[in-house]
C-alpha positions in Angstrom: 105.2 75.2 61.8 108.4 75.4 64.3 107.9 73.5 67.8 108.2 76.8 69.8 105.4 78.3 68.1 103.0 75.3 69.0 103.8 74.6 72.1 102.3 77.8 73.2 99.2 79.1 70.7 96.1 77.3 71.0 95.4 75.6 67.4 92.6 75.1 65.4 92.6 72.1 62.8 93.0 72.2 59.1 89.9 71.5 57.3 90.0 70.9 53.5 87.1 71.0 51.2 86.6 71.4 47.5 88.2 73.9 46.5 87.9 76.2 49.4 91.0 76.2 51.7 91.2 77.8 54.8 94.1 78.8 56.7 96.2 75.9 58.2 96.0 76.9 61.5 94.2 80.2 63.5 95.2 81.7 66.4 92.6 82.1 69.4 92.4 85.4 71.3 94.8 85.3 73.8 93.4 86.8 77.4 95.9 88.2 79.7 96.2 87.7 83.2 97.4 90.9 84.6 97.1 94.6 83.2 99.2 97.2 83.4 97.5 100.5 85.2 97.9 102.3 81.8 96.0 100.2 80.1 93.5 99.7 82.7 93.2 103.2 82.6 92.3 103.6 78.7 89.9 100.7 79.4 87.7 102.5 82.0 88.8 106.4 80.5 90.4 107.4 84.0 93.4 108.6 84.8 96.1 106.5 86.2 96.0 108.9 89.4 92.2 109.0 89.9 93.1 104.6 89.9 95.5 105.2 92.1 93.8 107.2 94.4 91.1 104.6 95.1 93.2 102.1 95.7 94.3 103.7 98.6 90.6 104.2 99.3 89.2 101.2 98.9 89.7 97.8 100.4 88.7 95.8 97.5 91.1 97.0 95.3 94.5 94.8 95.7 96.3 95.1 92.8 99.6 93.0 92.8 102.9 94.4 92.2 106.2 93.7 90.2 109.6 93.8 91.0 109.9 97.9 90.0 106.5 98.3 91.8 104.2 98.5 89.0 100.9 97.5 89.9 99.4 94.9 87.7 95.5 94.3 88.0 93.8 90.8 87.2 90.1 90.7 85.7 88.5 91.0 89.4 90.1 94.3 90.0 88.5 95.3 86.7 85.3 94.7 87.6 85.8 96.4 91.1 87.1 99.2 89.5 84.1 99.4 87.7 81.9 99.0 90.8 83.7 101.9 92.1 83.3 104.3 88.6 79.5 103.5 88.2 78.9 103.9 92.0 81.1 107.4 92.4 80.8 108.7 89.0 77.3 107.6 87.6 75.4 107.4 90.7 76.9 110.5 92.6 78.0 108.3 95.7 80.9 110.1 97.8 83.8 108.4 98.0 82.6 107.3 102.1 79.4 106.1 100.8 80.6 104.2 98.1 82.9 102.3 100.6 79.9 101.9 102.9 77.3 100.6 99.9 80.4 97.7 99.0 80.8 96.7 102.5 77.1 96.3 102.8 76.5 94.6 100.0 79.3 93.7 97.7 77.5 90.7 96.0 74.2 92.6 95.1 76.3 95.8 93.6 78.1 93.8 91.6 75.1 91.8 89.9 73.2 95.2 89.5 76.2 96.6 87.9 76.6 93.3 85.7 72.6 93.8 84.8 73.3 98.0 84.3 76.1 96.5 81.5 73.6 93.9 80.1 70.7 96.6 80.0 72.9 99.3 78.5 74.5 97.0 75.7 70.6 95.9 74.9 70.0 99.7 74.5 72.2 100.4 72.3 71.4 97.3 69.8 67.6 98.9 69.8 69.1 102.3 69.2 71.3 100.5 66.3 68.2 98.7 65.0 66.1 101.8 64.9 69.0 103.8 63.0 68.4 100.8 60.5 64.7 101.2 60.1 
């Protein structure tokens, strides 16, 4: 395998057994740092405005920007963003009493969201299991 290529992919070892041979070497999923707001966007089905718009609403969300101005959004502004979507869109908050319930208490949304997430990925393996049945 050229140097180039191992000097920046994470790689697995070979393993060799009787007569089963698996792949030399396996890439691991590579996470990215920063998003693009188009693809943060098709992550959370918004529009790119509708992102846009909170940003200049909300203090939490500080995206960075590049050189041509393109906002780039890490992990953290990912998960705000979808504070802000579960708070305005699935609970009814207004947009002023969305920002009022994160400055209260920005800790204790974001572990109900997180438990919301847990709770609704639990429903739908039940839902999938009682398909089965």
């Amino acid at each position: 395998m050229p140097y180039f290529l191992l000097c920046h992919i994470r790689l697995k070892p070979y393993i060799h057994r009787k007569k089963q041979r698996k792949m030399a070497y396996r890439e691991k999923e590579i996470e990215k740092l920063y998003y693009a707001i188009g693809e943060v966007a098709e992550m959370l089905h918004l529009n790119a405005s509708q992102i846009r718009y909170w940003e200049t609403e909300f203090d939490i969300l500080k995206p960075k920007k590049d050189r041509k101005g393109n906002r780039l959004f890490t992990k953290e502004d990912i998960e705000n963003l979808k504070l802000i979507h579960h708070l305005v869109r699935e609970r009814g908050f207004t947009i002023e009493g969305a920002k009022a319930h994160i400055k209260g208490n920005l800790s204790t949304a974001k572990r109900n969201l997180e438990l919301i997430g847990q709770l609704k990925s639990i429903r739908s393996f039940l839902e999938d299991l009682k398909e089965q049945l």
